[in-house]
N, C-alpha and C positions, 0 to 999 in steps of 0.2 A: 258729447264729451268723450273723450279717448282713453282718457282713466278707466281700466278694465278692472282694478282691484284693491283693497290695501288689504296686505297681507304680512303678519308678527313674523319678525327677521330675527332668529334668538342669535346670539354672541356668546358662544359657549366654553371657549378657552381649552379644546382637548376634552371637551366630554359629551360629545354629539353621538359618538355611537351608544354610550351610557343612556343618553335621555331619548334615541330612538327606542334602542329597550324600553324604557320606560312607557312611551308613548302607544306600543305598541302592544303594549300588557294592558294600559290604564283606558286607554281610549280607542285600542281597536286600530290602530293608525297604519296606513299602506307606506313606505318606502319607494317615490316614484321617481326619486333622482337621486344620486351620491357618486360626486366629483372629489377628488384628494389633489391634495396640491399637486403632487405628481404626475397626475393624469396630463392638466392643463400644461405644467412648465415642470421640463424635465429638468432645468437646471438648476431650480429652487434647492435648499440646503435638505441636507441628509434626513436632518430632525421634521421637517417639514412636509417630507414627501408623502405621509402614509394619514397626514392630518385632516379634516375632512371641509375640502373647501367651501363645500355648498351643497345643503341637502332639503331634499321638498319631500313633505309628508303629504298625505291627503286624511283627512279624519273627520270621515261622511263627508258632508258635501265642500268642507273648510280645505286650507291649509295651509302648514308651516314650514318656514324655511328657516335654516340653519346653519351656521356656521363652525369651525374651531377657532376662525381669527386667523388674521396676519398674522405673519411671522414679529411684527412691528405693532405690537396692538393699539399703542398711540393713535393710529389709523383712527378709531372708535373710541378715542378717548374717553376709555373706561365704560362706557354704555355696554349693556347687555340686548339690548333689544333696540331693533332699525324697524320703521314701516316700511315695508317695500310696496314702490307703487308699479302696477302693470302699465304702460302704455300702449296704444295700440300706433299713435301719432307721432314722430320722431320730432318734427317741430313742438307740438305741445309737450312734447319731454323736457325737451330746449328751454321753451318755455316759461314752465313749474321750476324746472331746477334753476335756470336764473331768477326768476322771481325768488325762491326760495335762499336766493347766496346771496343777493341781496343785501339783507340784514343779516347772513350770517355767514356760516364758514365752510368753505368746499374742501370737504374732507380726501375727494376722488374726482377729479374731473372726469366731462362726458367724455366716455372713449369706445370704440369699437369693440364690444365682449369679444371674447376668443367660444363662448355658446351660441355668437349671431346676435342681435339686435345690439342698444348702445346700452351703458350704464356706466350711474355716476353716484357719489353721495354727498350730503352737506346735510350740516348740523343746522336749524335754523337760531335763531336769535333766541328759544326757548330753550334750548338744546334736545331739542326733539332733533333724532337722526333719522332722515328720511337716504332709500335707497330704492334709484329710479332704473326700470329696466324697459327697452321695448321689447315688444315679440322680435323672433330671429324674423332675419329678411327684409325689419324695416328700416335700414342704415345706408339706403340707398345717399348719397350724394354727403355722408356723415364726416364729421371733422370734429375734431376734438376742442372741446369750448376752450 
């Protein structure tokens, strides 16, 4: 199976460095990635640039990943928390996530990360919001669903 993990995707609205403090008081938690919208797209609007696009904790052997949200948070309609799935297989990405849109709603289609591997997300027909990512380097022959 090529599913590497599922792993709590919080939706935090502007308060990711808040709840890193916290995480990092409460549970001992390392800081192993933190991206601002800025970093990735410098054209993004002023309010936007300093927001925190995407952050991975480690807390022992676990972890979590986080967000501030779009600028457009309709995106996540309203949901606070995404399962993110690791892939290691870009077809079985393909895959999951078509099976998964299927009966429900593609919130993001598959697209080439600007971190390397693909990612995409859909809401399923429960409104469970799943967010599919490969490892960088598997998006060999990749196109956008």
């Amino acid at each position: 199976m090529s599913i590497q993990s599922a792993i709590p995707y919080f939706h935090l609205n502007g308060r990711v460095e808040r709840a890193i403090a916290l995480y990092q008081r409460a549970l001992g938690a390392r800081t192993e990635t933190l991206q601002r919208f800025g970093d990735v797209d410098g054209s993004c609007p002023a309010a936007m640039k300093s927001r925190v696009m995407h952050a991975e904790l480690r807390v022992g052997s676990a972890r979590l990943m986080m967000s501030d949200g779009p600028e457009d948070e309709a995106i996540l309609d309203k949901a606070n928390m995404s399962v993110a799935l690791a892939f290691d297989d870009p077809a079985e990405l393909r895959r999951s996530f078509d099976a998964l849109a299927a009966s429900g709603t593609v919130m993001q289609p598959v697209l080439d990360a600007p971190w390397g591997g693909l990612f995409g997300m859909v809401r399923d027909e429960f409104g469970i919001h799943w967010m599919v990512n490969s490892t960088p380097g598997a998006t060999a022959g990749a196109r956008q669903s």
